[in-house]
C-alpha positions as CSV (number, residue, x, y, z in Angstrom):
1,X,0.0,0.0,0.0
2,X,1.6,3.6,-0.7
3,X,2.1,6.3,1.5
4,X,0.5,9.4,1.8
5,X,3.7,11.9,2.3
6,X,1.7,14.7,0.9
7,X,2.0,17.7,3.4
8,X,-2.0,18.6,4.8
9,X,-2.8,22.2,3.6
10,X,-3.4,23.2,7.2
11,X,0.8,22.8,7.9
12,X,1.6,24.6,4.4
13,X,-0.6,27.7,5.8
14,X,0.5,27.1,9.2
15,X,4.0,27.4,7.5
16,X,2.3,30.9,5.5
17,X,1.7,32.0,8.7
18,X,5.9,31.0,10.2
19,X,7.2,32.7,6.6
20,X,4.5,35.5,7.8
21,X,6.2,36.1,10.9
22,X,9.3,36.5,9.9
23,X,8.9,39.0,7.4
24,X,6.9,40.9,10.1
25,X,9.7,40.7,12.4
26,X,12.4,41.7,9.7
27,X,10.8,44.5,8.4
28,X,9.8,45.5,12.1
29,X,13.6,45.7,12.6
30,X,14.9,47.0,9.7
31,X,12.3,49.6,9.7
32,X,14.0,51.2,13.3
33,X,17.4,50.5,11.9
34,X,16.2,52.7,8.8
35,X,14.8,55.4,10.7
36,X,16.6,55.3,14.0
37,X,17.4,59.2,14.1
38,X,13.6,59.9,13.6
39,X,12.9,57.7,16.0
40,X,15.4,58.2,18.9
41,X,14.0,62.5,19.0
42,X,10.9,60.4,20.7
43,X,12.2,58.2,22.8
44,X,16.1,57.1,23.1
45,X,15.2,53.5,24.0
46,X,12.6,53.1,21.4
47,X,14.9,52.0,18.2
48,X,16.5,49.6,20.6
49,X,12.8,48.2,21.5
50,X,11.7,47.6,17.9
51,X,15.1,46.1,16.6
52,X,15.0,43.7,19.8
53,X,11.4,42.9,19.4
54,X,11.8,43.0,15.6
55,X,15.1,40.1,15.9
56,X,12.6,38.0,18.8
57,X,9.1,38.1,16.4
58,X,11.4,36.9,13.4
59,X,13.2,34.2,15.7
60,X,10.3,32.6,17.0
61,X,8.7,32.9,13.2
62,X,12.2,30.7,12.1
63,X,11.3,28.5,14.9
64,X,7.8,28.0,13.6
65,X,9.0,27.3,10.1
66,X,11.9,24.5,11.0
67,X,9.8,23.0,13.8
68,X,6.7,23.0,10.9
69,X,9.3,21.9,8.4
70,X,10.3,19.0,10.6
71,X,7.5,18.1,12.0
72,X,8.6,18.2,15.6
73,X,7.9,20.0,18.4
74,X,4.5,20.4,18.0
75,X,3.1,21.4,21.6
76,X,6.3,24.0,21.3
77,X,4.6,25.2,18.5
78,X,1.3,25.9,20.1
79,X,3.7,27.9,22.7
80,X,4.9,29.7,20.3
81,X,1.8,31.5,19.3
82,X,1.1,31.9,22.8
83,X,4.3,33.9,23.6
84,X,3.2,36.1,20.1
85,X,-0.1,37.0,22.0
86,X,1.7,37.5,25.8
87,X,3.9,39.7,23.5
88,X,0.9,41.7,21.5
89,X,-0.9,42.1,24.7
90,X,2.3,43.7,26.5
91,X,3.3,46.1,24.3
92,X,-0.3,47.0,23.9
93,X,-0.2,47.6,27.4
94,X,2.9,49.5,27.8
95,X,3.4,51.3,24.3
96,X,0.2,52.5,23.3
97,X,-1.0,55.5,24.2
98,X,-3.9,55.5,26.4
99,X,-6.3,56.8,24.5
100,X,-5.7,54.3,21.9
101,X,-5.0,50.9,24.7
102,X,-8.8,50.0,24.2
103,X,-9.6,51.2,21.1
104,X,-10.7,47.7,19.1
105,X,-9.4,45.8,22.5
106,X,-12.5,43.4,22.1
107,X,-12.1,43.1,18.8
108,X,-8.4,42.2,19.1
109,X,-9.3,39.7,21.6
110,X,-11.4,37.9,20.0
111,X,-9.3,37.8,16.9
112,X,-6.6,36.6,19.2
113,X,-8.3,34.2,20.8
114,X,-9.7,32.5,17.6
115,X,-6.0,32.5,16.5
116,X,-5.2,30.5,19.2
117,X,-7.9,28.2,18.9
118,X,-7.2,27.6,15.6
119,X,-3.9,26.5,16.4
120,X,-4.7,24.2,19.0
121,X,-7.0,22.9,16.8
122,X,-4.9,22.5,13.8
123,X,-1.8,21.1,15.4
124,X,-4.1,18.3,17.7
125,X,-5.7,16.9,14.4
126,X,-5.7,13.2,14.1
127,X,-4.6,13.6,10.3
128,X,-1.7,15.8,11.4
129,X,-0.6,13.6,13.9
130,X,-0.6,10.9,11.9
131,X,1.2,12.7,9.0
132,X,4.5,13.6,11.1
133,X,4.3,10.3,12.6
134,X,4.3,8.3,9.7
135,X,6.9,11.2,7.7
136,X,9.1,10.8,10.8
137,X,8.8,7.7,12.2
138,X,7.6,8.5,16.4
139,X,5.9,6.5,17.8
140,X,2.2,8.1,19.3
141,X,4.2,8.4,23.2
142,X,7.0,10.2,22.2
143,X,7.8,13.2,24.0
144,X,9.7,15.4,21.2
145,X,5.8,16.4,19.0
């Protein structure tokens, strides 16, 4: 009987969404690098703050991608995107002015959380499972997805 070794569409846009991050977290960077006299007349930490956050957003992003791309780490994975909304929410917190902290908060929230769910949701599949375990040989007990 053949294999099925085709990836599942829900990993090659989980893997969209890695490539996503990364890009995001580049440009974030490259962006304060670009600008960093404009930027320090505001604040002088600030172009620190978005190259550091810019370099950490892109990490976990190439994280994302190899763990996807391996097919490993799966509940590391799930952390991942919960680190990205701990992150969101933070800087939200602290950054934003106030005026603007709760402007489209619900709405943000509930994208968030749908995100999230998603995830979970995607990465617990039966189908998915089964795909890195058959693509990588593990056994259903093993502690690395």
């Amino acid at each position: 009987m053949k294999r099925n070794t085709q990836r599942p569409c829900t990993v090659t846009i989980l893997s969209g969404a890695a490539v996503g991050l990364i890009l995001y977290g580049l440009g974030r960077a490259f962006q304060a690098v670009s600008r960093w006299s404009d930027l320090s007349i505001w604040n002088s930490y600030l172009p620190f703050y978005l190259v550091l956050s810019g370099g950490m957003v892109a990490f976990m992003g190439v994280f994302a991608a190899w763990a996807l791309w391996r097919g490993r780490w799966r509940r590391l994975l799930l952390g991942v995107g919960i680190l990205i909304s701990i992150f969101y929410w933070v800087e939200r917190g602290l950054f934003w002015r106030w005026e603007e902290r709760f402007q489209g908060a619900l709405f943000a929230a509930g994208l968030n959380v749908l995100a999230l769910g998603m995830l979970l949701i995607i990465l617990n599949r039966s189908t998915i499972r089964a795909y890195f375990e058959e693509r990588y040989g593990l056994t259903q007990g093993s502690d690395i997805t």
